[in-house]
C-alpha positions as CSV (number, residue, x, y, z in Angstrom):
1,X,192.5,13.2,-154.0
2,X,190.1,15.5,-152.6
3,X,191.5,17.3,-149.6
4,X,194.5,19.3,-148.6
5,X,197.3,17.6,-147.0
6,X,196.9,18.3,-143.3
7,X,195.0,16.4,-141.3
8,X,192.8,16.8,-138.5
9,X,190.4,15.4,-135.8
10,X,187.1,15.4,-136.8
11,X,184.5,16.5,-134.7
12,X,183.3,13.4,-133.6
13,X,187.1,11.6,-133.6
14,X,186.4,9.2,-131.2
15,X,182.6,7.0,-131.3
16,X,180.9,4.1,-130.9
17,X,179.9,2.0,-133.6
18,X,176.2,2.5,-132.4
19,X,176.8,6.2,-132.9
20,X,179.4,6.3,-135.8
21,X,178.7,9.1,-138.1
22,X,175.1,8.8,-137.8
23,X,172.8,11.5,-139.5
24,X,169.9,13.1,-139.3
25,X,167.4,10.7,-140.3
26,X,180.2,-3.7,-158.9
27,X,177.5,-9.1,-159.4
28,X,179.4,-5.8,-160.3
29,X,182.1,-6.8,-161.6
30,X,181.3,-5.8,-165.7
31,X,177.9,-4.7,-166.4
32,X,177.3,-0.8,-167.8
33,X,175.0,0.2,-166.3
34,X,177.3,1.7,-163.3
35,X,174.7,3.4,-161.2
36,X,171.1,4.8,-160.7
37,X,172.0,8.8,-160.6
38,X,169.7,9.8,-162.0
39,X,167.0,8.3,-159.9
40,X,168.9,10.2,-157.0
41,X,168.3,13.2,-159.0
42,X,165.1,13.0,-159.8
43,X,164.0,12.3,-156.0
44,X,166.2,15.2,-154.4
45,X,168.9,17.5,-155.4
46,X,170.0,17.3,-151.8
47,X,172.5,15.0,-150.6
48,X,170.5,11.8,-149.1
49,X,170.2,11.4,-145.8
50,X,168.4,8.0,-145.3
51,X,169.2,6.0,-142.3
52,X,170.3,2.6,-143.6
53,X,172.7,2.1,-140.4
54,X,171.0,2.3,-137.1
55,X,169.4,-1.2,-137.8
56,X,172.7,-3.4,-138.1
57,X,173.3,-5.5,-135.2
58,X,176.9,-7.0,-134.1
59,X,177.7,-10.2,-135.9
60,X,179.5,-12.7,-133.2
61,X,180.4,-14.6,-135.8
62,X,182.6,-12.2,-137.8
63,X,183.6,-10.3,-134.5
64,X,185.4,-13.2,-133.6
65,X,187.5,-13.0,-136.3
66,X,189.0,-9.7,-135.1
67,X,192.9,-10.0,-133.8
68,X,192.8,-10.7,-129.8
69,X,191.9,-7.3,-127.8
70,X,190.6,-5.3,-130.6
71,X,187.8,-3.1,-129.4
72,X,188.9,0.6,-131.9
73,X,190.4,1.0,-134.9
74,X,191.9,4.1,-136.7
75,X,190.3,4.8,-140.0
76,X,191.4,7.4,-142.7
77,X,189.2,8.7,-145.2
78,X,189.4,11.6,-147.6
79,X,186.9,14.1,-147.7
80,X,185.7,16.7,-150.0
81,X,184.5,15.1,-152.8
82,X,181.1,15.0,-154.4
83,X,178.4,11.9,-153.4
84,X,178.7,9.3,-153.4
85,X,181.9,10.3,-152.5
86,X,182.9,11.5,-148.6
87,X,181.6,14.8,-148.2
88,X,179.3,16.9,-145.6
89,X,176.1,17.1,-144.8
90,X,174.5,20.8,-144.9
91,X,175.8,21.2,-140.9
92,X,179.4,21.1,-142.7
93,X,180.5,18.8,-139.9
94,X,178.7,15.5,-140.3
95,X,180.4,13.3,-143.0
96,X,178.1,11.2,-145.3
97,X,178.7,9.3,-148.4
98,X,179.1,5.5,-149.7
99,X,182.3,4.7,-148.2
100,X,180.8,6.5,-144.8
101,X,177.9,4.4,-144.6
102,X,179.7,0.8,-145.2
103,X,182.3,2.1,-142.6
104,X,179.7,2.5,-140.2
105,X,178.0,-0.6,-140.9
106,X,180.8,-2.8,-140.9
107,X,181.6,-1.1,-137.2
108,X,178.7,-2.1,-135.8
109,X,178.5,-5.5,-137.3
110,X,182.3,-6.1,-135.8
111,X,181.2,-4.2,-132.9
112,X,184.3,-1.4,-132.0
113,X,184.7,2.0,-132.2
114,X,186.5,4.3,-134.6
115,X,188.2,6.8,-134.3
116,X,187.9,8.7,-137.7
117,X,190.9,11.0,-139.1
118,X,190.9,13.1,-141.9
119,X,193.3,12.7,-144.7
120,X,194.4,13.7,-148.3
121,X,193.6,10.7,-150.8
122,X,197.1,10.7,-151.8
123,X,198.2,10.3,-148.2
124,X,196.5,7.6,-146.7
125,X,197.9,4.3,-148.7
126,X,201.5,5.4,-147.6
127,X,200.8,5.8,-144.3
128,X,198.4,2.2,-143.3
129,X,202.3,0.8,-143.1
130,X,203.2,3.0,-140.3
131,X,200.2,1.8,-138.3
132,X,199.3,5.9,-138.5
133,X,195.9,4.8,-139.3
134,X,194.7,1.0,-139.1
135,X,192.6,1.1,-142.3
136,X,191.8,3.4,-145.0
137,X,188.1,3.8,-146.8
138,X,188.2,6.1,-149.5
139,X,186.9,4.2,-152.6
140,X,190.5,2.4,-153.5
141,X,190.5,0.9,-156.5
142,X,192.1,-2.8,-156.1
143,X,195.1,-2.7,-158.3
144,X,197.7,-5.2,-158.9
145,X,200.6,-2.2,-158.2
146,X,198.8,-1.3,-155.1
147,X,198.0,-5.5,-153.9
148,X,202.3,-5.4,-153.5
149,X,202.0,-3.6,-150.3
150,X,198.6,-2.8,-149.8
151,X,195.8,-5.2,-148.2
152,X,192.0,-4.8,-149.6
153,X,188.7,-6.4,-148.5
154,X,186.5,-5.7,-151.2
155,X,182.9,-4.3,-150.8
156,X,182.3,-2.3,-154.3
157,X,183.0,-2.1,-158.0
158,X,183.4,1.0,-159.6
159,X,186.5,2.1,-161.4
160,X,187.6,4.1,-164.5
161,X,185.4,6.4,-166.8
162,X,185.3,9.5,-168.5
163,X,183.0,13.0,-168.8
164,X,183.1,16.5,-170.8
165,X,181.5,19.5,-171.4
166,X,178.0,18.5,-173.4
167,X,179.7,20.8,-176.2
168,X,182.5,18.5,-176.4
169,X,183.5,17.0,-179.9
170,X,184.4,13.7,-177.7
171,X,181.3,11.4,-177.2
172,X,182.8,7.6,-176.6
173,X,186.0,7.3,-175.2
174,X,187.2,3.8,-175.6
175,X,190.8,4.2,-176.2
176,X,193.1,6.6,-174.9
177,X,194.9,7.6,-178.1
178,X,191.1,9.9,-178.2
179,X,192.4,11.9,-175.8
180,X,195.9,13.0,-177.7
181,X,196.3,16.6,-177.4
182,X,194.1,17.3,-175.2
183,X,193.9,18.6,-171.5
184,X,193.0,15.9,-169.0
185,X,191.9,16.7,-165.2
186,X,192.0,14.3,-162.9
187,X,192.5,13.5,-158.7
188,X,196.2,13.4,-157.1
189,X,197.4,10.4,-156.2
190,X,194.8,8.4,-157.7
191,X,194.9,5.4,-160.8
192,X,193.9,7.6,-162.9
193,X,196.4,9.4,-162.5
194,X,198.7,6.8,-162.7
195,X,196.5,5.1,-165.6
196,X,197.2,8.6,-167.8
197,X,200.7,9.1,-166.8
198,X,201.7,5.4,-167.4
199,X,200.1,5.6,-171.3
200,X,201.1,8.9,-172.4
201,X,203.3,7.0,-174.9
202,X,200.2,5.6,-176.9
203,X,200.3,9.3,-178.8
204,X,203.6,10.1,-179.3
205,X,204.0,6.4,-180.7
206,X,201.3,7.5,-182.9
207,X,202.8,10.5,-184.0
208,X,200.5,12.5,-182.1
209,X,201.1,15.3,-179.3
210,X,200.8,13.7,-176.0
211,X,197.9,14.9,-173.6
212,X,198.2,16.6,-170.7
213,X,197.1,15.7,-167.3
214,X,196.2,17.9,-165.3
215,X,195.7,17.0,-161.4
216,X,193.9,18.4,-158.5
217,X,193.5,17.7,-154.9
218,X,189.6,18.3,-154.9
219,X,186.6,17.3,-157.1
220,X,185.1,20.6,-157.1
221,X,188.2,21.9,-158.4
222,X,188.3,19.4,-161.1
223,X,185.0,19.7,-162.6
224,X,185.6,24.0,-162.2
225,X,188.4,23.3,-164.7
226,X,186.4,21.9,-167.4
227,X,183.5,24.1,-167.0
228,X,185.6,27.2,-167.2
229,X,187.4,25.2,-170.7
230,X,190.9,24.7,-168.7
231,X,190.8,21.0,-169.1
232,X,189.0,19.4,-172.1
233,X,188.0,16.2,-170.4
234,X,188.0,14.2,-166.9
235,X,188.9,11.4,-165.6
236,X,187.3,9.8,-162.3
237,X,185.4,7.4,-161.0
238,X,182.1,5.9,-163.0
239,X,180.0,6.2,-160.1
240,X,181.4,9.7,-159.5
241,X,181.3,10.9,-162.7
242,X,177.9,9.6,-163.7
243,X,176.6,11.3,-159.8
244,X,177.7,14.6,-161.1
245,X,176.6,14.6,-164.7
246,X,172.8,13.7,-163.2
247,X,173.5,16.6,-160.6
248,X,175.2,19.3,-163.2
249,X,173.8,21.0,-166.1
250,X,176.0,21.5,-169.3
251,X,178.4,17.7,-168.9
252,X,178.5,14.7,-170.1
253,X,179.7,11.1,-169.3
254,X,181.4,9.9,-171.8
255,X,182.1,6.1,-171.0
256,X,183.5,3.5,-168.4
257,X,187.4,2.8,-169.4
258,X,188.1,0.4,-166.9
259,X,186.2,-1.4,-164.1
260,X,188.1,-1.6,-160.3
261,X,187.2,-3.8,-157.4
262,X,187.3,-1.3,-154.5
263,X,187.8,-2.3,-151.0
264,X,188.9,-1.4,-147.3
265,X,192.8,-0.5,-147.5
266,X,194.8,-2.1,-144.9
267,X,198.8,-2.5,-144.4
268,X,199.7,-5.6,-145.9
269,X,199.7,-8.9,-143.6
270,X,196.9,-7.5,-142.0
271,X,195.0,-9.8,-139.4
272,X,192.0,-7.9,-140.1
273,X,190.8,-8.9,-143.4
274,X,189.2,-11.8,-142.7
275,X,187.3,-9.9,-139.9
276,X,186.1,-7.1,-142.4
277,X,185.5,-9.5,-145.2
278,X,182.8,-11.6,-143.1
279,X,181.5,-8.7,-141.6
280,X,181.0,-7.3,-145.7
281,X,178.9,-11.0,-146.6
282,X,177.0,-10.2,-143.5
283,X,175.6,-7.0,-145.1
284,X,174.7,-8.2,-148.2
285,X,173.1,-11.2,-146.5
286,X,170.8,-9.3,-144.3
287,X,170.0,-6.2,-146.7
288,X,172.2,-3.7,-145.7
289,X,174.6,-3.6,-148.5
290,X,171.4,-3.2,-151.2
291,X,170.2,-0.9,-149.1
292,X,173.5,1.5,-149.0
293,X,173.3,1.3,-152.7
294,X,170.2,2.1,-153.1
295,X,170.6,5.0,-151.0
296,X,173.4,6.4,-153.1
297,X,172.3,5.4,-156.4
298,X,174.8,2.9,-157.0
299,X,173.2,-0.6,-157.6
300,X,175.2,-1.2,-160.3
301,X,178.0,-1.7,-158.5
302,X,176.8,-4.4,-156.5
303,X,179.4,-7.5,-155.6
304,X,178.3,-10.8,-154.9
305,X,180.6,-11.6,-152.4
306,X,183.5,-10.2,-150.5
307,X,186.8,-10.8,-151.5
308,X,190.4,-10.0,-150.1
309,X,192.8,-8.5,-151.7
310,X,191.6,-9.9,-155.8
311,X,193.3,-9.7,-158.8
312,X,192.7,-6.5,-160.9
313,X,189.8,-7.0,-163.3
314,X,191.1,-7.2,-166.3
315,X,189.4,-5.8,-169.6
């Protein structure tokens, strides 16, 4: 969703979990409130850099649950979005974001090293089935389409929502026929893409011209759309959206549509889940995963427990 379609090494491809990534220094599943932005904001317009890793020690318990003889793993992440999305610190080489800083945690609580690749959003799902990469961590939403070859252990809940220009006639969308007519940006490959294409119907079985969606393989490019009045209105995820509106003058979020478990991606059949999901409970039993979220602003989208591979909430 937010990269081109190459791939490459990252600088640091190959690292320890005590090293992984390191930098300088949603129950979730309803609820509104989505997350704390705006406190971000308030305290920096920089992207945070609190260490909320260095502290977490290997969990014997949950590293036992790892497959015989499994000491690295290949993970795949998409980079090039806005936080708390994957993105760069100011060095443009260190990667930072949510999705970064559970991946590193849950490394060193399983105790193995990564080897981080670099991947289009769109990409990655396809590709866990060829054992290309052994998991993905790119803020998947846990869908009941994706659950039929896809594995998840859950760690978040986020999901669907909307934002606009402030001058925008639109103020609550609740209901997609709102959006008949009218030009809607979005990210490749993602469900919201496949949420807009799958419902274009809802107009023209009201009588009404069908809207447009409009997709692109990076955030910035997205939100340059509807600033410059090319697209009308986007869709992406709440704690994305709601990031960006506290970080951008002149937009608006408009309303969660739909809320999404998101989780780990694996191949499906995976003998890693239950590994990853232990080494999930761990955080939020010793302060970690409050801690991640607090960093990013993103409290809202706190889960109780870790689950694998859930239903899709449902509405």
């Amino acid at each position: 969703m937010r990269t081109p379609a190459h791939r490459h090494f990252l600088p640091f491809a190959v690292i320890t979990s005590a090293a992984l990534l390191l930098t300088a220094c949603g129950s979730g599943s309803g609820g509104s409130g989505g997350t704390d932005a705006a406190a971000v904001a308030a305290a920096s317009d920089k992207v945070p850099t609190t260490d909320v890793i260095s502290a977490v020690k290997k969990d014997d318990a949950a590293a036992k649950l790892l497959p015989a003889g499994v000491t690295s793993l290949t993970v795949a992440v998409s980079v090039g979005g806005t936080p708390p999305g994957t993105t760069y610190l100011s060095d443009g080489k260190t990667l930072t974001g949510q999705d970064v800083d559970f991946t590193k945690a849950v490394a060193k609580a399983l105790g193995i090293e990564l080897k981080v690749e670099q991947a289009s959003f769109e990409a990655i799902l396809p590709a866990l089935d060829s054992g290309k990469y052994d998991f993905g961590a790119s803020n998947f939403g846990v869908t009941d389409e994706r659950r039929k070859t896809i594995d998840f252990v859950t760690y978040i809940n986020d999901g669907q929502g909307f934002a606009a220009r402030k001058d925008s006639k639109l103020s609550r969308i609740t209901d997609l026929k709102q959006l008949c007519g009218l030009n809607v940006a979005t990210g490749a490959g993602t469900t919201f893409e496949a949420t807009l294409e799958e419902n274009k119907h809802v107009c023209t079985d009201a009588g009404k011209k069908a809207y447009q969606v409009q997709t692109y393989a990076e955030q910035g490019a997205i939100w340059s759309s509807v600033q410059q009045g090319r697209s009308d209105v986007v869709m992406s995820t709440i704690n994305g959206l709601r990031y960006a509106v506290a970080h951008q003058q002149g937009v608006k979020f408009l309303n969660e549509y739909h809320r999404l478990d998101v989780g780990f991606a694996f191949k499906k059949g995976t003998k890693l889940a239950p590994a990853f999901q232990a080494a999930v409970n761990e955080l939020i039993a010793d302060g970690t995963y409050d801690k991640i979220l607090k960093k990013w602003g993103t409290t809202g989208s706190a889960i109780g427990t870790s689950r694998i591979s859930p239903p899709e909430l449902k509405n």
